[in-house]
C-alpha positions in Angstrom: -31.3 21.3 -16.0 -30.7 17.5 -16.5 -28.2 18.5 -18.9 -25.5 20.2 -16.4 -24.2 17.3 -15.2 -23.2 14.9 -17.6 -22.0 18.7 -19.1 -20.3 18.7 -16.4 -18.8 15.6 -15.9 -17.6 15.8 -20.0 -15.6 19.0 -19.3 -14.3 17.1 -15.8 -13.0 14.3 -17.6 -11.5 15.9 -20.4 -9.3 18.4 -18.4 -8.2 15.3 -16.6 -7.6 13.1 -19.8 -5.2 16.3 -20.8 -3.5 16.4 -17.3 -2.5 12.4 -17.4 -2.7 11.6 -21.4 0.6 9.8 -21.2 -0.4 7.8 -18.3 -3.4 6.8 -19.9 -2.7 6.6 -23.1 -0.1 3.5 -21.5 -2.8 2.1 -20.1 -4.7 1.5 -23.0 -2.6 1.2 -25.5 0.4 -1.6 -23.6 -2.0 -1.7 -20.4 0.8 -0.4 -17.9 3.0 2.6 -17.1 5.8 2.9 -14.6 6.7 6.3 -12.4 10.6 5.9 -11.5 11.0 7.6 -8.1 7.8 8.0 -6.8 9.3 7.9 -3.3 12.7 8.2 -2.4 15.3 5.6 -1.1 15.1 7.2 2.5 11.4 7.1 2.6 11.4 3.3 1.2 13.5 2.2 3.8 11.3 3.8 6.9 8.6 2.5 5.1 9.4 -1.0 4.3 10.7 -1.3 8.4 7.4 0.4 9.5 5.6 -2.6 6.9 7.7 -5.4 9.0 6.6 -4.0 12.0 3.2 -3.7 10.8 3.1 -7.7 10.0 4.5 -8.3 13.4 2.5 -6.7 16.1 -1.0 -7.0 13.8 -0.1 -10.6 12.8 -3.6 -11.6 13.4 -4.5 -9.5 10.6 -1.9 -11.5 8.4 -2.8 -13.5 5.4 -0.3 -16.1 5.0 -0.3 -17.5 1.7 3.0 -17.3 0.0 3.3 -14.4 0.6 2.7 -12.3 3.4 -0.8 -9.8 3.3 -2.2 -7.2 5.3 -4.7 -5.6 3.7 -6.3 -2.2 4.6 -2.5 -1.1 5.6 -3.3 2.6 4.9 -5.0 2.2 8.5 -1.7 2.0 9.8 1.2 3.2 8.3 1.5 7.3 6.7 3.2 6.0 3.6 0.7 3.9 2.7 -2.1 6.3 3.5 -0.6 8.9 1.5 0.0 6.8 -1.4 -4.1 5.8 -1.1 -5.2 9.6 -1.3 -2.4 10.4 -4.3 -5.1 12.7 -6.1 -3.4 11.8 -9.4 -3.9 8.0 -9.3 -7.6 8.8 -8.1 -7.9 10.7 -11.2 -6.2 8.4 -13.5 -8.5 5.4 -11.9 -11.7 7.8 -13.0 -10.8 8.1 -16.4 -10.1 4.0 -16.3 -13.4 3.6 -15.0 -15.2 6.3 -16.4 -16.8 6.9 -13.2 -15.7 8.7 -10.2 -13.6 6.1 -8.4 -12.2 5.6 -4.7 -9.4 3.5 -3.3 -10.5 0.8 -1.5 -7.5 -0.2 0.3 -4.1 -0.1 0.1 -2.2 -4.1 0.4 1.2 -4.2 2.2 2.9 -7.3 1.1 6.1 -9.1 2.2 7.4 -12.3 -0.4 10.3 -14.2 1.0 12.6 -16.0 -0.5 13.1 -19.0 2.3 9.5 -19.3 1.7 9.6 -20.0 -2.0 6.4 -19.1 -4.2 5.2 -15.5 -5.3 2.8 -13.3 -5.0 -0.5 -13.3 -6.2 -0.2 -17.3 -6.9 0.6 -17.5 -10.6 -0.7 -16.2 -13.7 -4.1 -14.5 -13.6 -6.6 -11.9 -14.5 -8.4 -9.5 -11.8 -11.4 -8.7 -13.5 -12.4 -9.1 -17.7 -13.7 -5.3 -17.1 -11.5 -2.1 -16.8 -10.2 -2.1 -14.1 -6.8 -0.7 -12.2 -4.2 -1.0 -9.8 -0.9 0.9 -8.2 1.9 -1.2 -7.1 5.2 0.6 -4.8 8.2 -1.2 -4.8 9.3 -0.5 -1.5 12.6 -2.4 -2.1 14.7 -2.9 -5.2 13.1 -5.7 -7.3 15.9 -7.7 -9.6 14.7 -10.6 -11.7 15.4 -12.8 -8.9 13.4 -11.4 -6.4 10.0 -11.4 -7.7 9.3 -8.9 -10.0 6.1 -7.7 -11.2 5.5 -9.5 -14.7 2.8 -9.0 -17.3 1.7 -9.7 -20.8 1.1 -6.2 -22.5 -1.5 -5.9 -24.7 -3.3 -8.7 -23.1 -6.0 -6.9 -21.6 -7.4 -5.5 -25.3 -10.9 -7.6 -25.8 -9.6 -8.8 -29.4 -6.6 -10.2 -27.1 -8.8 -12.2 -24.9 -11.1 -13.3 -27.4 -8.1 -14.8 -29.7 -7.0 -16.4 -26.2 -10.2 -18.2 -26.4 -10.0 -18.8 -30.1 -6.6 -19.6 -30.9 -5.1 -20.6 -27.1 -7.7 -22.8 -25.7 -8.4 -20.5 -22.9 -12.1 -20.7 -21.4 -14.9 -18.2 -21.5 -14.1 -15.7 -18.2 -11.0 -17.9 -17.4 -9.2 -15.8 -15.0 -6.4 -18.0 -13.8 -3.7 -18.8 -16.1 -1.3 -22.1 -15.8 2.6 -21.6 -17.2 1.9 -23.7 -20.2 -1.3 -21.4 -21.4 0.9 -18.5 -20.7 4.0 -20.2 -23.4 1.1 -20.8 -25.5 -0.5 -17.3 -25.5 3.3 -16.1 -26.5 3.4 -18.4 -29.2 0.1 -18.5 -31.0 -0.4 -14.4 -30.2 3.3 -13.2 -30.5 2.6 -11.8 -27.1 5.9 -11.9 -24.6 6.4 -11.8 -20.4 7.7 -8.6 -19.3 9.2 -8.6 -15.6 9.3 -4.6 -14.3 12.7 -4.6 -12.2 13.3 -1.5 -10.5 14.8 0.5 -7.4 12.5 1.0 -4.5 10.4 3.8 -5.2 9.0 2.8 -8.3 5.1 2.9 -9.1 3.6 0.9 -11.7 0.1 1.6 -12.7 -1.6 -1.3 -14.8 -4.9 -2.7 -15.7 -5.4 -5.6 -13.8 -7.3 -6.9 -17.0 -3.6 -7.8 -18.3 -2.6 -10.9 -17.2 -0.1 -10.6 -14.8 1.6 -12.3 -11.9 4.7 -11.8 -9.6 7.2 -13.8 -10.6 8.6 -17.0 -8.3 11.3 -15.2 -6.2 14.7 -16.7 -6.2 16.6 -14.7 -3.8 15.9 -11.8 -0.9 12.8 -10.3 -0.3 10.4 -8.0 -1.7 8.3 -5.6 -0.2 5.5 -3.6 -1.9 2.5 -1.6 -1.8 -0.6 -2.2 -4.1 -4.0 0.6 -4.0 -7.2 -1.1 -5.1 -9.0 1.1 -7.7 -12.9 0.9 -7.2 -15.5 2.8 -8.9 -17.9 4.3 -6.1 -21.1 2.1 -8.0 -19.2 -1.2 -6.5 -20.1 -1.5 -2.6 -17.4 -1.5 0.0 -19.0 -4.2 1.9 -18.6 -6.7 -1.2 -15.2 -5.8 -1.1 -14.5 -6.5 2.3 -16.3 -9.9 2.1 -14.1 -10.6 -0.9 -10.9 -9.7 0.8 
């Protein structure tokens, strides 16, 4: 019968919304959720050394910006690969997406401080549709050394549209300049929250919020980010994208 599967798929996604209601609820409610050790210091350290070596002997693979990118590391490093099939976060991205949903690729990233800048290059939105993300610290993020920073709450549609009513923000305007951002905290009470943490802590957001890693002052920071995809969006539009 025609019926059985979206039956199915119903009962699917409301055992999962039981399993990982606090998760979720996050998400939609203050768009982001952190896991405090999700790995452990020992396996941060290997990791982040296996990352380095990674960015050394694939450096044509290496997208210097101002920060340093491989994406696709999951290829290469275990960590990584195991943080791309974390069955949880897969489920969690389905009930984001409301559609079964696959991770594209996992992004190994290396910021510098004798390099300046931060990653991600300022204030911006991924996408003005639900959509997700997990990011590893892989070493211990201060508020100098460019943290993970966010406006919660900016991701709800009444949000965006007072952005464009009240802020001056365009229609689908997806990068955000500094002053937009103080204006956005003004007008809408909304106000920048950096997520400092020890290495080993996972945040889960919707990339919908606007977010950016903060300019890094000092040290280094090394991460790991899965890209959340539903299975309707082709893997070859990613790649040309990326």
């Amino acid at each position: 019968s025609p019926l059985i599967s979206p039956f199915k798929i119903l009962r699917r996604r409301q055992r999962l919304l039981s399993k990982h209601a606090s998760w979720f609820n996050d998400l939609k409610t203050q768009g982001y959720t952190i896991i405090h050790n999700y790995l452990s210091k020992e396996q941060c350290n290997k990791a982040a050394i296996d990352l380095k070596i990674a960015f050394e002997n694939y450096n044509t693979f290496v997208h210097k910006k101002e920060d340093l990118r491989i994406f696709g590391i999951e290829q290469i490093l275990p960590i990584a690969r195991s943080l791309s099939q974390d069955k949880d976060l897969l489920e969690l991205g389905e009930l984001v997406n409301k559609q079964q949903t696959y991770c594209a690729f996992t992004l190994g990233n290396w910021l510098l401080s004798d390099k300046g800048g931060s990653s991600g290059n300022g204030w911006h939105r991924d996408s003005f549709f639900s959509q997700y993300k997990a990011l590893l610290y892989l070493t211990d993020v201060t508020e100098d050394n460019g943290p993970f920073e966010l406006l919660p709450g900016s991701h709800h549609l009444k949000n965006i549209i007072h952005g464009i009513e009240k802020a001056g923000l365009s229609y689908m305007q997806n990068r955000i300049s500094d002053i937009e951002v103080q204006r956005l905290e003004e007008l809408l009470k909304f106000s920048r929250k950096p997520l400092i943490g020890n290495a080993g802590t996972l945040v889960l957001f919707n990339s919908t919020l606007i977010h950016r890693g903060r300019p890094i002052k000092s040290g280094e920071r090394l991460a790991l980010t899965n890209y959340y995809m539903p299975y309707t969006r082709d893997i070859l539009d990613l790649q040309k994208q990326f």
